[in-house]
Every structure is written in structure tokens, then in C-alpha cells.
N, C-alpha and C positions, 0 to 999 in steps of 0.2 A: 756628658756630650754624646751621650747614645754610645758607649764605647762597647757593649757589648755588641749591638749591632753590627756597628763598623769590624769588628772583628770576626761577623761570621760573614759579612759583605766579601771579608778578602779570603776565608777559609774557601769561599766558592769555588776560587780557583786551583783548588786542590785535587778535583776529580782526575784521578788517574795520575796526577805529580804530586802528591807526597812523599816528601823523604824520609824513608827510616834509617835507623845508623846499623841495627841488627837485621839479619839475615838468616833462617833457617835454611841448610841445603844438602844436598849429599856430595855436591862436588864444587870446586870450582869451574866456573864455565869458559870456553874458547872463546875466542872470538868469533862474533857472527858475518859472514860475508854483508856483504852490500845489500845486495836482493833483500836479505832477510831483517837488515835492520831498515831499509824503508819497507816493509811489508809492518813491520812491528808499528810505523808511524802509523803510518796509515789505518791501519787494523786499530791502534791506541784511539786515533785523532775521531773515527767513526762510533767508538765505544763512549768516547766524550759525549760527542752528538745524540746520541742514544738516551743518557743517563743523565744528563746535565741539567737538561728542564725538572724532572721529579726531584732530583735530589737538590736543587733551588727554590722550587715552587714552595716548600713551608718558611721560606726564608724572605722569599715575597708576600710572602700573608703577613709574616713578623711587622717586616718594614711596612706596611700597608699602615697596620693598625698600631702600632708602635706611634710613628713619627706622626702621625695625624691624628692624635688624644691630645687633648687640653687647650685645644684653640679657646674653648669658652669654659665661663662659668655665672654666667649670669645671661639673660634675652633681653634687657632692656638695655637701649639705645638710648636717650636724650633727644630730641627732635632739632635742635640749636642750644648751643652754652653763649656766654659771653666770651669768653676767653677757652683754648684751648685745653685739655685734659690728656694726661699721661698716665700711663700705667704700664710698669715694671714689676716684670714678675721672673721666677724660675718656676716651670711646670717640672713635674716628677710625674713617671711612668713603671709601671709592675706589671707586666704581662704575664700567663701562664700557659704555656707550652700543653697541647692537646697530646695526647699519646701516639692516635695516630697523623702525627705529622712526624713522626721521628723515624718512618722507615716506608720503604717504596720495593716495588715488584722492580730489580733491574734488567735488563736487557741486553745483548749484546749479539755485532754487525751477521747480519745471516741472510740469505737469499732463498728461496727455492731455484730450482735450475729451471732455465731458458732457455730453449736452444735457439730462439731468434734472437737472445741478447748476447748468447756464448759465441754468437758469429760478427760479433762486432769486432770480440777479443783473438778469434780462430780463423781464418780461411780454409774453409776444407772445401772438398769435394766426393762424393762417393763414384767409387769405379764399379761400374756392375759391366764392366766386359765380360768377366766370366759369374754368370747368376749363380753356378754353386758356391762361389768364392769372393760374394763382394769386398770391396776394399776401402777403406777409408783413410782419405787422402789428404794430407796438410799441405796447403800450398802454399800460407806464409803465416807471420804472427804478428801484427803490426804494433801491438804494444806489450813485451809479455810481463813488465810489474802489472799494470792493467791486469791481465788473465791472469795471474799467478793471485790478486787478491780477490779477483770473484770465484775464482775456483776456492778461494780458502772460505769466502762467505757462504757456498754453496756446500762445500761439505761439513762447514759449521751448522748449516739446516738442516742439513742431514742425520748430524750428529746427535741437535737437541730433538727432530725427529724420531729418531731412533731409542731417544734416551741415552746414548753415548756420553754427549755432554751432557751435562746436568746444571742447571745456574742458581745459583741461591735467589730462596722463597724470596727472602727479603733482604733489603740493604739498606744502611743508615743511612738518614737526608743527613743536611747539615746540621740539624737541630739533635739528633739521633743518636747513641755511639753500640759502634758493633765493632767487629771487623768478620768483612766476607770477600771472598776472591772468586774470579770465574776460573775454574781448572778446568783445561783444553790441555788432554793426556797425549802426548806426543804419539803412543804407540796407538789411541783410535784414529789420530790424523791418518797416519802412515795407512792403516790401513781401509778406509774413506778413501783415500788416494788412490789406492792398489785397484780397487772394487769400483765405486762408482761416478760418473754413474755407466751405466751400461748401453749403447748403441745398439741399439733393438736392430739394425738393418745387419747389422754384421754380428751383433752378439758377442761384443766384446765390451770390457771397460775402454773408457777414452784414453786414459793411462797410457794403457799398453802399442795406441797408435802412435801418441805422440813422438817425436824430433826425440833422440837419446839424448841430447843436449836440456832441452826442456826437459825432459823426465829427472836428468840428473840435477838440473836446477832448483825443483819443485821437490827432492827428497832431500835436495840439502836444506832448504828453506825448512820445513820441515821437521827435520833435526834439530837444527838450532832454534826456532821458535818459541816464544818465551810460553812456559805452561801455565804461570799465575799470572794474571793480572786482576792485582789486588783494588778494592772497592773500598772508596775513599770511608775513612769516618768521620762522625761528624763530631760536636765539640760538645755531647752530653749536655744540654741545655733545657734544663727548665722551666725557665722562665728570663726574663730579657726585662731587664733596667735601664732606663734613659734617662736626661734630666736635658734640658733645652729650654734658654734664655729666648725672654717673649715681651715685644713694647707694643702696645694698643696706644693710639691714638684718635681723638673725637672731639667734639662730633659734628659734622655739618650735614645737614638735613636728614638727621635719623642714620648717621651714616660712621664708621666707624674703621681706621685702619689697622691693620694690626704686618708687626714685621718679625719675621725669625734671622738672624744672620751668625754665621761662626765664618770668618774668614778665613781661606788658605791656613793651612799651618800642618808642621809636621809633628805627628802625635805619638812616635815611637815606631819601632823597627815591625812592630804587627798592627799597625795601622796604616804608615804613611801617611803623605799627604792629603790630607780630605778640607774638604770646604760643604759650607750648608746654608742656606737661604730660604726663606718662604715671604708671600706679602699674600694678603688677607684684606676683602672686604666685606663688613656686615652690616645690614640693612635694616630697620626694625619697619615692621608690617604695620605692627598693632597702632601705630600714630597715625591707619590711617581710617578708625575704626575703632568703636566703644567696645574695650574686651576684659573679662576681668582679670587676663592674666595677662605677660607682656610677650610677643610672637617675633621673631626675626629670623632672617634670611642669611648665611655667611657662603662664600666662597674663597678658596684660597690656593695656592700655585704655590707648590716647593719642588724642591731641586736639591742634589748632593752629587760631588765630583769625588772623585778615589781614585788615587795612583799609588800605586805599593809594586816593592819587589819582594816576592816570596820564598822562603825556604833556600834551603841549599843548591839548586838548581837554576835559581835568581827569576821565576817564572813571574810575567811583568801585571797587573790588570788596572786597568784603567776604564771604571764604570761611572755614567752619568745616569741618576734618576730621576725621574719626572713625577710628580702626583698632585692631580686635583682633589679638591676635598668640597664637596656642596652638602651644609649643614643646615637642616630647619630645627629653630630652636624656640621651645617655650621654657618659661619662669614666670615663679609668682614669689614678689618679695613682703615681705614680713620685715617693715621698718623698727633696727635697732635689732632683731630677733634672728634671724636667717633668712634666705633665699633658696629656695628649692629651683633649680633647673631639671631640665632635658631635653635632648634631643634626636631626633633621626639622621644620619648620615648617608652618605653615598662617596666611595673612595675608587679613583682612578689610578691605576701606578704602571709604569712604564719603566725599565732598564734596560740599557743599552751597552751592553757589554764585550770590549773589545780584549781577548788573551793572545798572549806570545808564552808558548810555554815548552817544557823538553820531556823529554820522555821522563818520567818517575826514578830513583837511581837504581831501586831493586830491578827494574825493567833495561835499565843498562846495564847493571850487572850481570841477569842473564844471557844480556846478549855480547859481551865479554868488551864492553868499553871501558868499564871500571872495575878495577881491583879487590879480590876482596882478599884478608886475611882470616886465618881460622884464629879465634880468642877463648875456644872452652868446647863444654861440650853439655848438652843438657842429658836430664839423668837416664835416658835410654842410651844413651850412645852419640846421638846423633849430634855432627858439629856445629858450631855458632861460627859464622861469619861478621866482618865486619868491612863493610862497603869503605873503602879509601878515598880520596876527591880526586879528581880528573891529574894525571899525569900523563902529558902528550909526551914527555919524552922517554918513558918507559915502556908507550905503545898501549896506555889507556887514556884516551882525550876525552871519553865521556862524549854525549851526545852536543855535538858542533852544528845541527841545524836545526834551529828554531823553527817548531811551527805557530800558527796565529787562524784562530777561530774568534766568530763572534756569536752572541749569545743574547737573541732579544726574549724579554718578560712582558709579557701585560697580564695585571691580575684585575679584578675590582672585588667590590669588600661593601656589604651595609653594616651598618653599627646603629644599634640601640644605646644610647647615654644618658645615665641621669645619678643626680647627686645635689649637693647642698653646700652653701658657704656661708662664711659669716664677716662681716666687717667690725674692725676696731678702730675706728675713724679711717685715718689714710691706708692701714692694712687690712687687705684680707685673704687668708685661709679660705682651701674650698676641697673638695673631694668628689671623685666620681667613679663610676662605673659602666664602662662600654663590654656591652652584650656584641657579640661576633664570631666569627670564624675562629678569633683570637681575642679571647678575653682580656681587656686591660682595667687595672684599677691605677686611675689618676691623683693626683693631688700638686697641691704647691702655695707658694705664696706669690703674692703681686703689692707693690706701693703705688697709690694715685699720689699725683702730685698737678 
């Protein structure tokens, strides 16, 4: 039932919350003030936004050309029967995994600085009463989380400007497996902060103007803020297995339906519940025209619902997909002998994806919500931690506010298809191959009745 798929459908929701139970660290961490653990959301929730499209986009190639292999295997239509015609089949799907779709250039939240956008977050004013000694002057802050995350985007620009921070070349999509983290060194923040940028009219850093209140806000933030944030892996896949039950029915006037359905159902704790649908109609051409081969026209509309709770975190995803499929298809049959088909394709795919999710636990750990224990030590010295789950009454509650992002796809896909079957009266065997972005090799069986 396309289980592989469906399982890397809910891995998606893993960018940036995955749970690990190990911990490399040199210390246990405090807890982090308020400021600094919504600065970490936010700073997370825009690192999402960043990286969320690449590290899905080969995941919507999969399900593109995956779920829309084996509509056909033969082009000829009937023009009128006497009585209706059924056919029951299970299609089988083998894809193989491109190499590079298994890793992406990531990115992470950074600005260059504005001084027309810095005065949304700052009211100042410069005092040039006295020209040797201008002054620069705050005269209120009207949101300072606001200011406190674009000053941290701007000296993130600064930083991978400068080469300060550094981001890895490459990251694992979901198809992919690495592990890579962005490390943001607490002590270049500190001093980014210190330094710039510099106010050319008075020749100073902004820093140093700032409210002692803000200043001391902005070095604790700082301090505490988490240095890894770890980039999600993916689930090592080479290729992607489906299998998906298929009723064709015909035919009235060269006309043909065909239905996919798996109803509601819950399929284990790394799937949940999913549901799957498609209806299908194909047209044959060639009835209307002396051709020596048989020609026909298919369209077809599927859909798939996903609701899962994930990991130890319980991060919720609930995705609906969409996908047209317009198939021109010729065959030429070889009565009693085989059937050769092919055809050209054109794939529409749309996901609409709704998360509610929490911060990762190594990212709560840093910021001293969650517990850890030391359990060993690896062979340099250095200790092992082991993250604990949420104890609000020991004064770790773990991350208590949920954020909620959504995440829309559209891909499209052409596919080359062709292959051959054969009939044993009521059954037939058939096999194929779609050329694409994402190669798949089909096959299955089907019973008329």
C-alpha cells in the first residue's frame, strides 16, 4: 500500500524535530530565560521555512511518479460490449532513487542589515547639538523579541559573510542520509554583537548605544542560545516499493473507468491514519480512424489524506495530496501472443501540508527545558548525555508551546512508458517501464470478469 512512501510522507515532518535519546555535550545546560527560548522558536520555525521545500522536493518527485505508474497496460478500448467488463488487478511499483536527489544546499534565517527596516524594530534619533560629539539616541523599542530576532538574522549575515559561520555544503533530503548541523559559535555571536554594525555618523557600534537593559538582554540571549541546530536525516532510500489495488470498468462508447480506493484506516504508529483514492477515465481515439495500432486518451484525479503523531515530541501532520495524471497511450496487440504498449504522460501534484510541531529535544535540552543525565563517556573523554522526557515538576516541562506552519508543493513530472503483456484468458500479467525524473519499473496482475 505504497508503505514506503507513506513513511517518508510523515518523515517530512521531521525537519528540525527529531528526537535523539543520545547527546554529545560538555556540560549540562541552565535553563534558558524566556527571550531566548522564543528567540530559539522562532529562529527554528524560520529555519523550517528555509529548508522544508529542498529537503521534500525529491520526496514529491517520488510520490509524483510512484503513485501514477500502472494506470494502463494495454490502448485498446472496445467501442461498445453487450454486457459490462471488470478487471481486477494489483499493480506493483519499483522506483530507483537518483543520487542527486538525496541531498540539497541548506540555508539558514540571515538578513543583511537595513537601516530603514532596523527602524521599525528601533526609534532613534541622532543629536548633532554638538557636531564634534554627535549622539545617538533611543527613544523607544516598540517590540524588542521583534529587534532581538533581526539583529540575530543580521549578524547571522554577517557572520556567513564574513565566514564566521560556516553552513554545510550539503544536507540530506528525505531520501538521503547524512547527519549535518548548522554550528552558530556562541563566542562569534558575542562578538558580531560587540562590533557591528557600526553607525558611520557617530562611529560607533549600535551595541554600545543601546538601553543597558537591552544590551543585557541581547548578551544573555546570546549566551544561552542553542549553538547546533541539527539538520534533519533522511531515511537512506534507494528506491521506493508500492503496490496499489485497481478496478477498470467498460466500456461505453470507447470509454473506460478505472477506480483506486484504500479506505481510512490506521496502519501503525509510523504511518497513521491515511486513506487513498483515484477515478480514471480513458477514451480510445483510434475508433474514430483506420490505424494500425490502437491510440487512446486517459485522465485521472487521485488524492491521499495523512494524519500521524510523530516521535517523542507527538509533532502532529496532517497532509492532503492532489494529482492529475493525462496519459496518451498507443498498443499494438498480437492475438493470443502479447501486447506491446506505451505511452507519454504529463503528472500534476499538489500537497497541502498542515504541522503543529515543538522544538527537537536536543534543542530543548540546550535550552535547559529537559533533563539530561550523563550515561558514559566516549573514548576521548568526552561525556554522553541522555535527554529524560518532560518533568514539569522537577522544573523541566519541555517545550509547552506548540508552533503550527504550513507547507504547500506543486511539482509536475513527464514520463515516458512502455512495456508488454500477456493474457491467459481471464488473466493477465504485464510489465513496464516509465522514463522520468524518477525511474519506475511496473508490473502486476489483473482478472476480467
Amino acid at each position: 500500500m505504497q508503505k514506503i512512501k507513506f513513511k517518508a510522507t510523515i518523515a517530512s515532518i521531521a525537519i528540525f524535530f527529531c528526537a535523539s535519546l543520545l547527546l554529545n555535550a560538555q556540560a549540562v545546560y541552565q535553563r534558558a530565560n524566556d527571550y531566548t527560548i522564543n528567540l530559539a522558536r522562532a529562529f527554528g520555525r524560520e529555519l523550517f521555512d528555509l529548508n522544508g521545500v529542498p529537503y521534500l522536493q525529491p520526496l514529491v518527485e517520488t510520490i509524483n511518479s510512484t503513485s501514477n505508474s500502472g494506470f494502463f497496460n494495454r490502448a485498446y478500448v472496445p467501442e461498445n460490449v453487450e454486457k459490462p467488463y471488470f478487471r481486477v488487478g494489483l499493480k506493483g511499483m519499483l522506483g530507483f532513487v537518483r543520487d542527486d536527489m538525496k541531498s540539497y544546499s541548506p540555508n539558514m534565517p540571515n538578513e543583511p542589515l537595513d537601516l530603514n527596516k532596523l527602524s521599525q524594530y528601533i526609534n532613534y534619533k541622532i543629536d548633532l547639538n554638538d557636531p564634534r560629539n554627535p549622539k545617538f539616541v533611543v527613544t523607544g523599542i516598540p517590540d524588542t523579541a521583534a529587534l532581538i530576532l533581526y539583529a540575530f538574522k543580521v549578524y547571522a549575515h554577517r557572520g556567513l559573510e564574513t565566514k564566521l559561520i560556516k553552513l554545510p555544503e550539503t544536507g540530506p533530503t528525505i531520501l538521503g542520509y547524512d547527519e549535518r548541523a548548522i554550528y552558530i559559535p556562541r563566542y562569534v555571536l558575542d562578538s558580531l554583537v560587540r562590533s557591528y554594525p557600526v553607525i558611520p555618523i557617530i562611529n560607533k557600534p549600535l551595541f554600545d548605544v543601546l538601553p543597558d537593559s537591552l544590551r543585557a538582554t541581547i548578551l544573555m540571549a546570546v549566551g544561552q542560545f542553542p549553538e547546533y541546530f541539527t539538520l534533519p536525516k533522511g531515511g537512506n532510500i534507494n528506491s521506493i516499493i508500492a503496490g496499489i489495488p485497481q478496478l477498470e470498468i467498460g466500456s461505453l462508447y470507447g470509454t473506460e473507468l478505472l477506480l483506486r480506493f484504500i479506505p481510512p484506516v490506521y496502519m501503525g504508529e509510523n504511518i497513521g491514519d491515511f486513506s487513498f483514492w483515484g477515478l480514471g477515465l480513458k477514451h480510445s481515439l483510434s475508433q474514430y480512424f483506420e490505424s494500425p495500432i490502437d491510440i487512446a486518451f486517459q485522465t485521472v484525479y487521485q488524492g491521499t489524506y495523512l494524519n500521524n503523531k510523530i516521535g517523542v515530541t507527538n509533532s502532529e501532520l496532517k497532509a492532503l495530496a492532489t494529482i492529475w495524471d493525462f496519459n496518451l497511450e498507443f498498443g499494438k496487440r498480437f492475438e493470443d501472443i502479447i501486447d506491446f504498449y506505451a505511452g507519454f504522460s504529463y503528472e500534476l501534484l499538489s500537497i497541502k501540508s498542515d504541522f503543529t510541531y515543538y522544538l527537537p529535544i536536543e534543542t530543548q535540552a540546550q535550552l535547559g527545558l529537559l533533563e539530561m543525565i550523563k550515561i558514559g563517556e566516549l573514548p576521548n573523554g568526552q561525556p554522553i548525555y541522555r535527554i529524560l522526557p518532560p518533568d514539569a515538576s522537577r522544573g523541566f516541562p519541555g517545550d509547552t508551546e506548540p508552533q503550527q506552519t504550513k507547507i504547500n508543493i506543486i511539482d509536475e513530472n513527464f514520463k515516458f512508458i512502455f512495456g508488454l503483456s500477456r493474457s491467459f484468458g481471464p488473466v493477465t500479467i504485464f510489465i513496464d517501464y516509465s522514463l522520468s525524473k524518477f525511474n519506475i519499473l511496473s508490473g502486476g496482475i489483473e482478472y476480467k470478469f
